[in-house]
DRENDO-1510 file (C-alpha; in Angstrom, 1 decimal, always signed):
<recs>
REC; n; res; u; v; w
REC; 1; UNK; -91.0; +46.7; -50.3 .
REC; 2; UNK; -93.2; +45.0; -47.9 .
REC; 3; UNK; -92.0; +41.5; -46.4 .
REC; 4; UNK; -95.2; +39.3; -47.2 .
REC; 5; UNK; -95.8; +35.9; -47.4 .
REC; 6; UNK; -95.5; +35.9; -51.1 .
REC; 7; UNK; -92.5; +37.5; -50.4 .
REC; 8; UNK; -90.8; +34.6; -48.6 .
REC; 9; UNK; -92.6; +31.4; -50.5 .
REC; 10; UNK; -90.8; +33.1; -53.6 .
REC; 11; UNK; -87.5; +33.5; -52.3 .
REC; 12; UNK; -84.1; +31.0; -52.4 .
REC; 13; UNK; -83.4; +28.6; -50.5 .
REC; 14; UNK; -80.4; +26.9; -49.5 .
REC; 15; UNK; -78.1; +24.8; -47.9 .
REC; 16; UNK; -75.0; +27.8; -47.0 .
REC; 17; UNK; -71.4; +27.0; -46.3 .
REC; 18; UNK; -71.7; +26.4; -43.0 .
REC; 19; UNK; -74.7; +23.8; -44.0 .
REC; 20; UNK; -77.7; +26.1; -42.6 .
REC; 21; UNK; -81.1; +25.6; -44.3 .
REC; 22; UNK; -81.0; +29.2; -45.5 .
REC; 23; UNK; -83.6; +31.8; -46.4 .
REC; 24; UNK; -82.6; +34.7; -48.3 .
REC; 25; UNK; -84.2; +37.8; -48.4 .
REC; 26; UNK; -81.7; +40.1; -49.2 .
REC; 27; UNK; -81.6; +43.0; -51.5 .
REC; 28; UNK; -85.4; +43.4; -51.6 .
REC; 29; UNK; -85.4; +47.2; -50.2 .
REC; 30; UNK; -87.5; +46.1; -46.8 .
REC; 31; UNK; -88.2; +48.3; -44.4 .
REC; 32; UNK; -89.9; +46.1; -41.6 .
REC; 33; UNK; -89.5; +42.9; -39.9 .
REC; 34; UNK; -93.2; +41.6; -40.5 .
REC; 35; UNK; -94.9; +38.4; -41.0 .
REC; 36; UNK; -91.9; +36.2; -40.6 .
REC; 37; UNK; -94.4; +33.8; -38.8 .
REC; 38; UNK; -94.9; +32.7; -42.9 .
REC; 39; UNK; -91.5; +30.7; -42.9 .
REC; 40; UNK; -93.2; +28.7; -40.2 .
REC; 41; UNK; -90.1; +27.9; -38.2 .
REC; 42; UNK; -88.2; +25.9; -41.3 .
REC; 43; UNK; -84.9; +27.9; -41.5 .
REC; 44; UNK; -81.8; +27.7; -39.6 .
REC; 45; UNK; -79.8; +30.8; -41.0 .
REC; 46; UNK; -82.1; +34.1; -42.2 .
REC; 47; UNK; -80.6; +36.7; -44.4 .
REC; 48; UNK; -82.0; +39.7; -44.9 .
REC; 49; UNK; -78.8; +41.9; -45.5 .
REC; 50; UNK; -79.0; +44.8; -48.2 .
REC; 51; UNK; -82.4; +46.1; -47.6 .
REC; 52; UNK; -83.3; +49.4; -45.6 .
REC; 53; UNK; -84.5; +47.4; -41.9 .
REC; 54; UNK; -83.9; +50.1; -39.1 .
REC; 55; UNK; -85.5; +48.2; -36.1 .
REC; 56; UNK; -84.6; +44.6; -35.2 .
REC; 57; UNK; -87.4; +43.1; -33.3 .
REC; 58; UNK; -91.5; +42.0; -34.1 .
REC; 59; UNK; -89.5; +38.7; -35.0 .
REC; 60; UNK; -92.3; +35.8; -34.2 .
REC; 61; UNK; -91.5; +32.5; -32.2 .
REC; 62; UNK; -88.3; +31.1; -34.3 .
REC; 63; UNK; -87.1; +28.4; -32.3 .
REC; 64; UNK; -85.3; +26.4; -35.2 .
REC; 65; UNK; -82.8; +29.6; -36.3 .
REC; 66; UNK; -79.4; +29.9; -35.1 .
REC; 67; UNK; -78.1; +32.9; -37.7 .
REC; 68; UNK; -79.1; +35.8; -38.5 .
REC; 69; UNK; -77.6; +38.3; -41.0 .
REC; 70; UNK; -79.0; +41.9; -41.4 .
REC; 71; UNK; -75.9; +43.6; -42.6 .
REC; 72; UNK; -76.0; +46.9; -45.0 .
REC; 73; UNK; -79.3; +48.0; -43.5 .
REC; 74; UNK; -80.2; +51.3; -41.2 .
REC; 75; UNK; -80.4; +49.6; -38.4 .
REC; 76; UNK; -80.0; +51.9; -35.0 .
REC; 77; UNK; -82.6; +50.1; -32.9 .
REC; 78; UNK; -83.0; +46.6; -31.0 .
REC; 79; UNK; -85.8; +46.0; -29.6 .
REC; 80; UNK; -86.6; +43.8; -26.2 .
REC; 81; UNK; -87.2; +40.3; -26.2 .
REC; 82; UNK; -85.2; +38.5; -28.2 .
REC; 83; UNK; -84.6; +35.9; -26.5 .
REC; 84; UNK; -88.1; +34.5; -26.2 .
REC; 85; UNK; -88.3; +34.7; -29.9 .
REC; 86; UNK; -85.1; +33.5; -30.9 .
REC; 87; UNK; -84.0; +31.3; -27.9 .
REC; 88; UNK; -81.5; +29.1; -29.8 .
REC; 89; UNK; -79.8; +32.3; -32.1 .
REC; 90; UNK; -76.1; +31.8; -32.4 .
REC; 91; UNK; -74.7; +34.4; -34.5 .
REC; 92; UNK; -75.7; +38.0; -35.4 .
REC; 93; UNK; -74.0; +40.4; -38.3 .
REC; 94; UNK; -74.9; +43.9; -38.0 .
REC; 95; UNK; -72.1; +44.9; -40.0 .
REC; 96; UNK; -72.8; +48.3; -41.7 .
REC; 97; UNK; -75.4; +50.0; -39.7 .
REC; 98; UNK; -76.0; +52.9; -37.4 .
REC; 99; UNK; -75.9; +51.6; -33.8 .
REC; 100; UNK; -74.9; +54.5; -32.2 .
REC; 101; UNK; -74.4; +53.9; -28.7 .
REC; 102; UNK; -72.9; +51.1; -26.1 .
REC; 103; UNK; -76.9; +51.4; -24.5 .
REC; 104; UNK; -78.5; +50.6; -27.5 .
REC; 105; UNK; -76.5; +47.1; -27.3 .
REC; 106; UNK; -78.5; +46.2; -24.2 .
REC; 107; UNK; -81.2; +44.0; -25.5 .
REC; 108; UNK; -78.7; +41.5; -26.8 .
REC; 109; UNK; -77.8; +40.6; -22.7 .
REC; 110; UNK; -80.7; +38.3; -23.4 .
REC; 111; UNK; -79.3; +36.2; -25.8 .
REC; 112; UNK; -77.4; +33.6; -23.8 .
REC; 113; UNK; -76.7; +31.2; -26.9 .
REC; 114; UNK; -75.0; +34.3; -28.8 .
REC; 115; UNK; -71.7; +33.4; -30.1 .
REC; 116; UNK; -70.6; +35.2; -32.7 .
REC; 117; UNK; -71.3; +38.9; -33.2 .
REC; 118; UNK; -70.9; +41.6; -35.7 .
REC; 119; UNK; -70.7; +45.3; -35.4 .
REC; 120; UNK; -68.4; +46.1; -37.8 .
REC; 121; UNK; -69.0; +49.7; -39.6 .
REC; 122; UNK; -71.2; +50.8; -37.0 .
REC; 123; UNK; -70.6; +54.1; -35.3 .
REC; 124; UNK; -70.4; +52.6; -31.6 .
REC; 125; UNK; -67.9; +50.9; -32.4 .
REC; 126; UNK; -65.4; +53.8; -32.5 .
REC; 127; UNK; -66.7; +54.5; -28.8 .
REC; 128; UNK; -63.7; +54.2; -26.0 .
REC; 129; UNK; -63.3; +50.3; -25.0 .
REC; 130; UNK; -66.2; +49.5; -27.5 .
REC; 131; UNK; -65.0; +46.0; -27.9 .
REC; 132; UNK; -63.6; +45.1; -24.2 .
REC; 133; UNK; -67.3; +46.5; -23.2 .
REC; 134; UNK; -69.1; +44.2; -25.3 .
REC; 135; UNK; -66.7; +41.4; -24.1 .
REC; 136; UNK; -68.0; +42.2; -21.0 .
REC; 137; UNK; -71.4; +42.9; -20.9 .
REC; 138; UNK; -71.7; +39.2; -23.6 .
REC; 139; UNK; -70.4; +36.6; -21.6 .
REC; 140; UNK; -71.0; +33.6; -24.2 .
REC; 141; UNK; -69.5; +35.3; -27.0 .
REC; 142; UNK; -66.1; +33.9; -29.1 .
REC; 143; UNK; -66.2; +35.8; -31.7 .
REC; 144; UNK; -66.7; +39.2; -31.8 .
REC; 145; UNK; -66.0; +41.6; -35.6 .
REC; 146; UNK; -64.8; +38.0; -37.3 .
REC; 147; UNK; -62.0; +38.0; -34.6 .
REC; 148; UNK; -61.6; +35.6; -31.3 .
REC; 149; UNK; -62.3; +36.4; -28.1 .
REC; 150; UNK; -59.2; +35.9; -26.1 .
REC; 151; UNK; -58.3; +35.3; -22.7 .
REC; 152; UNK; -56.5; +38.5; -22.4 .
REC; 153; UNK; -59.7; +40.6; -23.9 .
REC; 154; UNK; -62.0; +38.7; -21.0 .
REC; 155; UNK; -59.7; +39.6; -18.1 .
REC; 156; UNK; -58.9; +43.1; -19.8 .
REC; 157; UNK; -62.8; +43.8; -19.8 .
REC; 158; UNK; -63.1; +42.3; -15.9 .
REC; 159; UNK; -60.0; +44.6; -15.1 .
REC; 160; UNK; -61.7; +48.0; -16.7 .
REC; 161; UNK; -65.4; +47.5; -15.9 .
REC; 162; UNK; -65.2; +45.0; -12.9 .
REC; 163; UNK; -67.8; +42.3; -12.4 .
REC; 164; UNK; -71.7; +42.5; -12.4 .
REC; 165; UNK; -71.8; +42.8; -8.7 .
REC; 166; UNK; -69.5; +45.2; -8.4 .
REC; 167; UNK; -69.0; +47.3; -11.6 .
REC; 168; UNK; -66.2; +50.3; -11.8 .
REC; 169; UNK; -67.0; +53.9; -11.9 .
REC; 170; UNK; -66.5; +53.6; -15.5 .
REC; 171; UNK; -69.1; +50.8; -15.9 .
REC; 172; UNK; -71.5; +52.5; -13.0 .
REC; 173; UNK; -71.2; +55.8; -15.9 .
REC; 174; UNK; -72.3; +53.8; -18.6 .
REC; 175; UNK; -74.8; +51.6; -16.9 .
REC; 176; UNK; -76.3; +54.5; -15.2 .
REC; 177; UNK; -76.6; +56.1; -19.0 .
REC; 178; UNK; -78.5; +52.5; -19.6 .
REC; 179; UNK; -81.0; +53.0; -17.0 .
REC; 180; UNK; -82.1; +56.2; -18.4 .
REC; 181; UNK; -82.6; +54.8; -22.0 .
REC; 182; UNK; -83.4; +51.4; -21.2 .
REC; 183; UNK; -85.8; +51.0; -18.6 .
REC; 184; UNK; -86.5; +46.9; -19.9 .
REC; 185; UNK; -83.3; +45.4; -20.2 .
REC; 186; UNK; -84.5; +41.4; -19.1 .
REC; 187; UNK; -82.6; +39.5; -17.0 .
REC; 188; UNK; -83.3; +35.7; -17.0 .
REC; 189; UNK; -85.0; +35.2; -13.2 .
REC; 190; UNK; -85.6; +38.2; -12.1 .
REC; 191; UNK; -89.4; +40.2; -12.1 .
REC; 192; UNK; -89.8; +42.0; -16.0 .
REC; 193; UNK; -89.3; +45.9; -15.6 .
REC; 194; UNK; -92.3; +48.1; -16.8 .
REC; 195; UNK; -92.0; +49.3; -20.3 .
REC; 196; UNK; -90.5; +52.8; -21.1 .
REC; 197; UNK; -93.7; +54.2; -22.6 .
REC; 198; UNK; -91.4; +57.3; -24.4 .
REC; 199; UNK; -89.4; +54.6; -25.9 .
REC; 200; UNK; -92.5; +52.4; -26.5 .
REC; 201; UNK; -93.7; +55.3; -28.4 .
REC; 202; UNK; -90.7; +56.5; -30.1 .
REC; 203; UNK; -90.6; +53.0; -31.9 .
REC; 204; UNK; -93.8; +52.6; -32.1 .
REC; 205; UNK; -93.5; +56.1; -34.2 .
REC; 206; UNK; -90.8; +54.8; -36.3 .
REC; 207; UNK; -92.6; +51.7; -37.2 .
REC; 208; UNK; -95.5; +54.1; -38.4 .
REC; 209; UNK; -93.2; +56.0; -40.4 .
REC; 210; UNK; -91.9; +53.5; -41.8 .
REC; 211; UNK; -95.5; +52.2; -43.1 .
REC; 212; UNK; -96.3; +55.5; -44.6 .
REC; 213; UNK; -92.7; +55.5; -46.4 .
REC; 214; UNK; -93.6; +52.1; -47.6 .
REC; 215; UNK; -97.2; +53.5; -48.4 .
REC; 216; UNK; -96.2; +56.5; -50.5 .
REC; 217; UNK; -93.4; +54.2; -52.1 .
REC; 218; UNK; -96.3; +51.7; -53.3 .
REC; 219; UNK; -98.5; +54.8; -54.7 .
REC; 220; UNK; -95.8; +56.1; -56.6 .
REC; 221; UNK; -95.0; +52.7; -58.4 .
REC; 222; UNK; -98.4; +52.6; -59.1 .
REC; 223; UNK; -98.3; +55.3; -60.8 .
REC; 224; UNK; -95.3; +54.9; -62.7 .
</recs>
């Protein structure tokens, strides 16, 4: 289903447990983060777990929103710039996707508000030191998988991968894999790095894709 404007004046809304103004668009088989510029900034907490989202990005300027849950979704991309679009975002579920890789984490560097983090039931999770990495490389996190950061975790993490200035060979292997994914990981104050056209373009193709899944989906209710 496409997420339209008609889309999200018709959904719930709600006051959660933790006393968000919520919007919920779960459960409505969407494929694409579109038009979210419709909710015109109102909402503290977004859900939009249980649908099929596989890229998380094309999010418009959402200053107000501080959670966001896109759990049970097919989600194995992030994109860049995140944190010009949701400056103030505290907590993130991704719990039961397919992330594969500590790389593919990068974009979420930007997010210096992030708290609270979920990456249960993905598959780079089970990668060596997944947890002590992300520790690491998220600085204002406290809760990482529904469990507490700790003390011991942070100086574990400074221990195995060292410090920013001067990583490990451990963290020099994984960060040189980085560079050769993500060529546009921003860093608040430094100059923007040109755009990876090949992963511009591989996204770009996967948004396409996803279109003409939608597209074929549509004809085929039609004609039903």
């Amino acid at each position: 289903m496409k997420l339209t404007a008609d889309l999200i004046a018709n959904s719930p809304t709600y006051i959660n447990a933790i006393k968000e103004y919520e919007l919920d668009l779960s459960g409505n088989h969407i494929a694409l983060i579109e038009n979210l510029g419709a909710t015109r900034n109102l909402y503290d907490s977004l859900n939009l777990c249980n649908n099929t989202i596989r890229i998380v990005g094309n999010f418009p300027e959402l200053s107000r929103l501080q959670s966001l849950y896109i759990a049970d979704n097919r989600v194995s991309t992030i994109e860049n710039g995140l944190a010009q679009t949701l400056p103030n975002l505290r907590t993130l579920v991704l719990t039961d996707n397919q992330i594969q890789n500590l790389v593919d984490l990068e974009p979420l560097r930007e997010l210096e508000m992030l708290e609270s983090l979920s990456l249960m039931s993905n598959p780079v999770m089970a990668k060596p030191n997944a947890r002590l990495w992300c520790v690491w490389r998220f600085k204002s996190l406290k809760i990482l998988n529904f469990e507490r950061v700790l003390q011991k975790e942070k100086q574990e993490a400074c221990e195995l991968f060292g410090s920013p200035k001067q990583p490990t060979k451990l963290a020099q292997g994984i960060l040189a894999m980085e560079q050769s994914k993500v060529e546009n990981t921003f860093v608040p104050g430094e100059m923007e790095a040109p755009e990876d056209p090949a992963k511009q373009q591989s996204i770009a193709e996967l948004k396409a894709r996803i279109r003409e899944e939608m597209a074929q989906v549509a004809a085929m209710e039609e004609f039903i």
